[in-house]
GUSEMAR-578684 format. One record per residue (C-alpha): residue number from 1; residue in one letter; chain; x, y, z. Coordinates in nm, 2 decimals, decimal comma, m for minus. Layout:
N
seq/type/mol/u/v/w
NUM/A/A/X/Y/Z $
...
This chain:
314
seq/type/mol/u/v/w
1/X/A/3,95/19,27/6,50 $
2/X/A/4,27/19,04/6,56 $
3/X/A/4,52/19,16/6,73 $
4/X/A/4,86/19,36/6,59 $
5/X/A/5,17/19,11/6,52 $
6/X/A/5,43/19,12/6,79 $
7/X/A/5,75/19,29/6,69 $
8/X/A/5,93/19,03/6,67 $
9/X/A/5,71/18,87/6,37 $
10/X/A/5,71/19,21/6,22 $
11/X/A/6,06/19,22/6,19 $
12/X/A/6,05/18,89/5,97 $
13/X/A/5,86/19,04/5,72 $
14/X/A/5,91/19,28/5,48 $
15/X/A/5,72/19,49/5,24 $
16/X/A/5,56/19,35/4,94 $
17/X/A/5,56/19,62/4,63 $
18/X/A/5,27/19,68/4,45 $
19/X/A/5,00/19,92/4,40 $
20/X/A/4,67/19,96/4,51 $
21/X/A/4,79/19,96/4,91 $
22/X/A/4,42/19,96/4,96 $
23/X/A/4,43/19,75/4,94 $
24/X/A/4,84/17,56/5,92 $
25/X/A/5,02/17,15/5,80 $
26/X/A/5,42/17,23/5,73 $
27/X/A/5,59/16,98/5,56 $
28/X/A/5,96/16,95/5,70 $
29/X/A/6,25/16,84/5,44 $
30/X/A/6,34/16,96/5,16 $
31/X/A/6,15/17,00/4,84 $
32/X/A/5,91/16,72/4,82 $
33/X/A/5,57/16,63/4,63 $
34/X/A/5,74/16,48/4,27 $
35/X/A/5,93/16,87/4,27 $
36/X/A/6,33/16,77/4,34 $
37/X/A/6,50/17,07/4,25 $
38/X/A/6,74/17,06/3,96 $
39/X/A/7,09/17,15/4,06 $
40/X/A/7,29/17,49/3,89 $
41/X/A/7,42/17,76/3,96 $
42/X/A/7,32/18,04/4,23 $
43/X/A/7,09/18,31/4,04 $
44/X/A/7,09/18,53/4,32 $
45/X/A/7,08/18,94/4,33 $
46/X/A/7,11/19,16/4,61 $
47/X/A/6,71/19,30/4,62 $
48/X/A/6,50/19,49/4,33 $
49/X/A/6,18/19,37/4,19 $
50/X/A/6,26/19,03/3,98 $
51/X/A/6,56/19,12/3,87 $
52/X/A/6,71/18,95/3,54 $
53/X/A/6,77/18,57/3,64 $
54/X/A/7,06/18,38/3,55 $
55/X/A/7,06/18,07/3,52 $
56/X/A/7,34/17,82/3,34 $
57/X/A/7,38/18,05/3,09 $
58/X/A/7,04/18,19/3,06 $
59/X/A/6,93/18,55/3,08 $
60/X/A/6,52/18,62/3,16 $
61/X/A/6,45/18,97/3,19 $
62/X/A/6,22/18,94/3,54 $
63/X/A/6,04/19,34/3,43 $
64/X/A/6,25/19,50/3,74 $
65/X/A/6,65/19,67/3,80 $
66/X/A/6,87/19,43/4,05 $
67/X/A/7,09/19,59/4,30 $
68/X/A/6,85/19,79/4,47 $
69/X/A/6,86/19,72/4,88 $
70/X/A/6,53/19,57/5,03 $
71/X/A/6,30/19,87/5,12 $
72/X/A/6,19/20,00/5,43 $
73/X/A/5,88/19,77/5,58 $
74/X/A/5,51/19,91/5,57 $
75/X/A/5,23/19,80/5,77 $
76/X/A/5,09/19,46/5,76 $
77/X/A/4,75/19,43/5,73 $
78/X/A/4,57/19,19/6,00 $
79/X/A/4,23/19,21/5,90 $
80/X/A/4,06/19,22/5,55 $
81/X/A/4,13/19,52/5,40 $
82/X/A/3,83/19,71/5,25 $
83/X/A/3,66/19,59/4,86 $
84/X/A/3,82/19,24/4,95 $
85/X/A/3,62/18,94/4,97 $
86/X/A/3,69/18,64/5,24 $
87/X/A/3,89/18,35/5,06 $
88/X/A/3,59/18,15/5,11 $
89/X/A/3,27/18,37/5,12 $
90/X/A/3,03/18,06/5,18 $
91/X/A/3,28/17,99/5,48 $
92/X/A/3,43/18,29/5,59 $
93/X/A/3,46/18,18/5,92 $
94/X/A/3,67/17,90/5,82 $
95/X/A/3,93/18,03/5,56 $
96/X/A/4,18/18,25/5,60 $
97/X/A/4,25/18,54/5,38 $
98/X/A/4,12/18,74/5,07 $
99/X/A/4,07/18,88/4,70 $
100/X/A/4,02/19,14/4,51 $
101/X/A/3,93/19,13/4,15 $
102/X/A/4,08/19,48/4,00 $
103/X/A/3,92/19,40/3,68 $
104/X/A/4,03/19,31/3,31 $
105/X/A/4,42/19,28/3,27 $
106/X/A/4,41/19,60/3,01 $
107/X/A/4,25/19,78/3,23 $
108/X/A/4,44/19,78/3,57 $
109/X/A/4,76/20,00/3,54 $
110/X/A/5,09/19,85/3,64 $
111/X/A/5,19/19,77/4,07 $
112/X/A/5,31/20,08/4,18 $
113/X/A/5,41/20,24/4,52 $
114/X/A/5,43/19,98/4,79 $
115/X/A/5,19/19,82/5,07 $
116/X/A/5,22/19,50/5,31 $
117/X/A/5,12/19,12/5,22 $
118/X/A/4,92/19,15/4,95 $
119/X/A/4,98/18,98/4,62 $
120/X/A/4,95/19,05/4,26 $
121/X/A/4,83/18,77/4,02 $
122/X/A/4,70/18,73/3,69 $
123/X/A/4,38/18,51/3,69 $
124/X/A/4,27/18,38/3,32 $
125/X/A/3,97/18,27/3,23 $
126/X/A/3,92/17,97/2,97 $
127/X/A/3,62/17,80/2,78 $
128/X/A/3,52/17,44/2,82 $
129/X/A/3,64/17,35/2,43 $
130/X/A/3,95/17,41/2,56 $
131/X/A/4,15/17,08/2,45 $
132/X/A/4,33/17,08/2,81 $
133/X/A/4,00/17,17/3,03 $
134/X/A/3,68/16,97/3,10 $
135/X/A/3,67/16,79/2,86 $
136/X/A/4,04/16,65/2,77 $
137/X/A/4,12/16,36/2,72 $
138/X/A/4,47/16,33/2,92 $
139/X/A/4,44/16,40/3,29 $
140/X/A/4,80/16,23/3,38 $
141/X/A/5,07/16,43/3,60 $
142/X/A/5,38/16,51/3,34 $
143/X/A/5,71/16,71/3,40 $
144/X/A/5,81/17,07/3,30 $
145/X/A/6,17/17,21/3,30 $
146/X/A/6,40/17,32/3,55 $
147/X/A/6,53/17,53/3,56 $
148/X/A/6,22/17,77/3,40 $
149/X/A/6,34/17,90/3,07 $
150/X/A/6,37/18,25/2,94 $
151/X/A/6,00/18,34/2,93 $
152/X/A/5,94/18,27/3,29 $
153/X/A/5,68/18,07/3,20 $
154/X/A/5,65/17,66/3,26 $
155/X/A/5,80/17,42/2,98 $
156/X/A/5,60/17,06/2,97 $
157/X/A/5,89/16,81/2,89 $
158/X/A/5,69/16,49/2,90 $
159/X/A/5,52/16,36/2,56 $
160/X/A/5,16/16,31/2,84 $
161/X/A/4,99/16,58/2,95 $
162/X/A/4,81/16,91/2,84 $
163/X/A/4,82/16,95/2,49 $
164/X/A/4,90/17,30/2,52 $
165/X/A/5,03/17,41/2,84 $
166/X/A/5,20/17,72/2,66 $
167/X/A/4,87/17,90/2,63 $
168/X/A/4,81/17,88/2,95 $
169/X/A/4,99/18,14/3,15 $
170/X/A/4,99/18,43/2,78 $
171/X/A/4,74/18,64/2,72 $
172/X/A/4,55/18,51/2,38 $
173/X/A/4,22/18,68/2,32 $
174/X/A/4,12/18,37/2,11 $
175/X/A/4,16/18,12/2,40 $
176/X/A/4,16/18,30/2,78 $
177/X/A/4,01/18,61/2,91 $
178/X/A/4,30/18,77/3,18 $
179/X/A/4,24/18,96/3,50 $
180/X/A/4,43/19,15/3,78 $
181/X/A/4,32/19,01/4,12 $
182/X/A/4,49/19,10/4,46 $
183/X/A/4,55/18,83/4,70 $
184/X/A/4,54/18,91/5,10 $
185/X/A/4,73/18,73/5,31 $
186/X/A/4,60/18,68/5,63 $
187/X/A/4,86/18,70/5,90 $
188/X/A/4,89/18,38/6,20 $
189/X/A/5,12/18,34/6,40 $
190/X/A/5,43/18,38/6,22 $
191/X/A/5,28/18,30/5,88 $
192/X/A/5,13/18,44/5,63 $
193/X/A/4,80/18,24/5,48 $
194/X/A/4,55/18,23/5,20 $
195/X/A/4,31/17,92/5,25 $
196/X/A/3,99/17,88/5,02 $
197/X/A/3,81/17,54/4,94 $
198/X/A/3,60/17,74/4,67 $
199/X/A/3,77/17,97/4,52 $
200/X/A/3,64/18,11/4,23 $
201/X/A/3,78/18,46/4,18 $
202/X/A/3,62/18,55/3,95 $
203/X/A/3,25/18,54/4,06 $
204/X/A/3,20/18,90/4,06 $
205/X/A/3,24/18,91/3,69 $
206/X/A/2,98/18,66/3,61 $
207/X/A/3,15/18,33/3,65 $
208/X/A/2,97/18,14/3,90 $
209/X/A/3,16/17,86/4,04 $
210/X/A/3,37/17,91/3,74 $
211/X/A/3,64/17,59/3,71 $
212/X/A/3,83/17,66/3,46 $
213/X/A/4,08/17,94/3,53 $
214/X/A/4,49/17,95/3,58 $
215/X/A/4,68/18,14/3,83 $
216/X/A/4,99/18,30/3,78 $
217/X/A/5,21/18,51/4,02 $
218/X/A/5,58/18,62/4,00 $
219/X/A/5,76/18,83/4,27 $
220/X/A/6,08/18,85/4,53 $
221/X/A/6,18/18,73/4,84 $
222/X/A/6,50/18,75/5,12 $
223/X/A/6,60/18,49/5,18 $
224/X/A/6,71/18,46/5,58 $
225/X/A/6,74/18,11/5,68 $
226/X/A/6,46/17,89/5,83 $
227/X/A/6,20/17,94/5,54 $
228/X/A/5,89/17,74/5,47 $
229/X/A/5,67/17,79/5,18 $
230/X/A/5,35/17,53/5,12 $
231/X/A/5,07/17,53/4,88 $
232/X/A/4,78/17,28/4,86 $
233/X/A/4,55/17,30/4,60 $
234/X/A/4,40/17,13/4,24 $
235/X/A/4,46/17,10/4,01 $
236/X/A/4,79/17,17/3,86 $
237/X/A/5,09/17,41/4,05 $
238/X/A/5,40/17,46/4,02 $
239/X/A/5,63/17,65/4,23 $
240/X/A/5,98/17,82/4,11 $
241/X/A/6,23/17,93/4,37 $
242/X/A/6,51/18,12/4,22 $
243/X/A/6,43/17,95/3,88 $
244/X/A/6,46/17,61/3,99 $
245/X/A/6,14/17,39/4,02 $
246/X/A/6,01/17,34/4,42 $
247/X/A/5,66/17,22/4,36 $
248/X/A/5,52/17,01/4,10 $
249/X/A/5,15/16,89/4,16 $
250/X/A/5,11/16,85/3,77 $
251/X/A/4,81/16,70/3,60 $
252/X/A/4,40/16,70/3,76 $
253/X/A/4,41/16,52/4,09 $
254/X/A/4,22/16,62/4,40 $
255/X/A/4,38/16,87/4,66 $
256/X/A/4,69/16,77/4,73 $
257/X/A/5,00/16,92/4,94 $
258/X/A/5,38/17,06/4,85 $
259/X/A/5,65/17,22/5,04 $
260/X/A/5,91/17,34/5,04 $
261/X/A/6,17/17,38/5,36 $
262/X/A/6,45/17,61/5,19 $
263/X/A/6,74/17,53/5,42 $
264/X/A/6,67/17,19/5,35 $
265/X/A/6,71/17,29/4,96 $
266/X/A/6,92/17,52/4,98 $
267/X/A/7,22/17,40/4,79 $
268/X/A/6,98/17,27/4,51 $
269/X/A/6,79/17,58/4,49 $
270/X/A/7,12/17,82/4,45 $
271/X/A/7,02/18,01/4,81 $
272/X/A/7,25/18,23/5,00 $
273/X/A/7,12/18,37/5,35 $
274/X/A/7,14/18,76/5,33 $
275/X/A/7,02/18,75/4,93 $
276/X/A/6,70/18,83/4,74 $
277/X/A/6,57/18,57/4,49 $
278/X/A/6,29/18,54/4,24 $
279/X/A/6,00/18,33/4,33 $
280/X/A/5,73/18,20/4,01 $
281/X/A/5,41/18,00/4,10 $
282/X/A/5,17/17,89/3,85 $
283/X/A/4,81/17,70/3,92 $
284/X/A/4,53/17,57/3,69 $
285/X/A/4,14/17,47/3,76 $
286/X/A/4,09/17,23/3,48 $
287/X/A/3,76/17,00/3,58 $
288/X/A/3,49/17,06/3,85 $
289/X/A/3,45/16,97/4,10 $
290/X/A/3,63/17,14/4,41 $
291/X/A/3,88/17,44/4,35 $
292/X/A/4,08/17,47/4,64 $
293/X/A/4,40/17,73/4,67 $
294/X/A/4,59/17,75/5,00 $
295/X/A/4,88/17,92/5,06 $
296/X/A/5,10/17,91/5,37 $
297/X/A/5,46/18,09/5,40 $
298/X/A/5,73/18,25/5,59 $
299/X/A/5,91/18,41/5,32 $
300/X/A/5,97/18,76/5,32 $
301/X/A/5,86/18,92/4,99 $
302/X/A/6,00/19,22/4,87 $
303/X/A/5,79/19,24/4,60 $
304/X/A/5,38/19,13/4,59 $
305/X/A/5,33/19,09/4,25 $
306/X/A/5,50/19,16/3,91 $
307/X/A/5,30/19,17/3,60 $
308/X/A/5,57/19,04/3,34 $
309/X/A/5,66/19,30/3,07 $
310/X/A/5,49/19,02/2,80 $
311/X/A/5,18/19,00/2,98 $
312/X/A/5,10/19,36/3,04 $
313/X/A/4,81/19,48/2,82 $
314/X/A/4,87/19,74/2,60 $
């Protein structure tokens, strides 16, 4: 068993809210990794989970009320919580972190209640006639929009690219298959990490080493000065801090590494010490081989996962 947090790292991170409580390299700089953040105006609410976002004129309704003061914290979890598996369960002794698959979207009720650093993301699975996976014909990084539009969702503005990056992250029985999965954070140091070089999620439910898949994730943070947030991985992610574009490792490419120092960005990215934000991050397994998803951060969530009102399976 590792040992419990100090206080002093406890009292840098808050609560994630969710259901189901049963559930290293930092880059310095700013925003980095083809992702310069656009410039606008501060989006910025004083807690709640994903409040509406503002952005130049732009309303998106983020599925949560704004206003409400950051919660009290909950436990942190510093070993793998029960029904998870390691990130990498060839290599357990070697990643950090773990998953849960809850099951098919439509069946996993909405978050509720809260628990500690655990994170609620939709995985969806897609077939190799896909026109953007396997077998496509375009595997060239592009650009997408900053800041993200109204549907939370990431906007290719480039003429290259995926042909269809708007089915990606929305549920469309015809081309993907979505599931709930809950992401555990392993706590070190003073970070929080999820580190897998094979990670396929979705094993348990048949697909074996399954590369074609997309991530999605949308939740809060406080922001308090001194933040880092990095993400190495393949193929495709894209990180949105208060709206505004942090990460862009676009198009199939082997692992490679973002960051983002938010002090560093601040003034691009809208941030106010003292203030909650929104924070979007999207990833894609187009093409074997190697699926790789590592997540490092500092940020203090006040929300671990928000299934958006469009997405939720009726």
């Amino acid at each position: 068993m590792r040992p419990s947090l100090p206080h002093h790292v406890l009292a840098l991170l808050l609560p994630l809210a969710l259901a189901a409580c049963s559930s290293e390299g930092t880059n310095g700089g700013g925003v980095n990794a083809g992702g310069a953040a656009s410039r606008g105006g501060s989006a910025s609410s004083t807690g709640g989970l994903l409040p509406p976002l503002t952005l130049g004129g732009q309303t998106s309704q983020g599925g949560g009320a704004g206003g409400m003061a950051v919660g009290t914290p909950v436990e942190v979890l510093t070993t793998l919580p029960a029904g998870f598996t390691a990130a990498d369960p060839e290599h357990p002794e070697t990643s950090r972190g773990g998953y849960k698959v809850l099951g098919a979207l439509a069946d996993v009720p909405p978050p509720q209640g809260e628990c500690a650093n655990i994170l609620r993301i939709i995985v969806r699975d897609f077939q190799t006639t896909h026109d953007d996976f396997e077998h496509a014909s375009d595997w060239s990084a592009y650009e997408v929009a900053s800041p993200i539009g109204p549907t939370r969702k990431p906007e290719k503005t480039s003429a290259n690219g995926p042909l269809h990056l708007e089915e990606w992250y929305q549920n469309l029985p015809e081309v993907n298959q979505p599931f709930a999965v809950d992401l555990w954070l392993e706590p070190v140091g003073s970070t929080f990490v999820f580190d897998s070089t094979a990670f396929f999620p979705l094993t348990a439910w048949g697909y074996q080493d399954n590369y074609l898949f997309t991530t999605e994730l949308h939740t809060n943070f406080e922001y308090k000065g001194g933040e880092v947030f990095t993400f190495r991985g393949d193929d495709d992610v894209f990180v949105f801090v208060n709206g505004f574009l942090g990460v862009n490792l676009s198009g199939v490419h082997d692992a490679q590494e973002g960051s983002i120092a938010l002090d560093a960005a601040a003034i691009e990215l809208g941030l106010e010490v003292g203030k909650s934000y929104t924070f979007d991050l999207f990833q894609a397994e187009r093409q074997p081989s190697g699926s790789n998803f590592r997540l490092e951060t500092t940020l203090s969530f006040t929300g671990c996962g928000v299934i958006l009102p469009p997405d939720i399976v009726k």
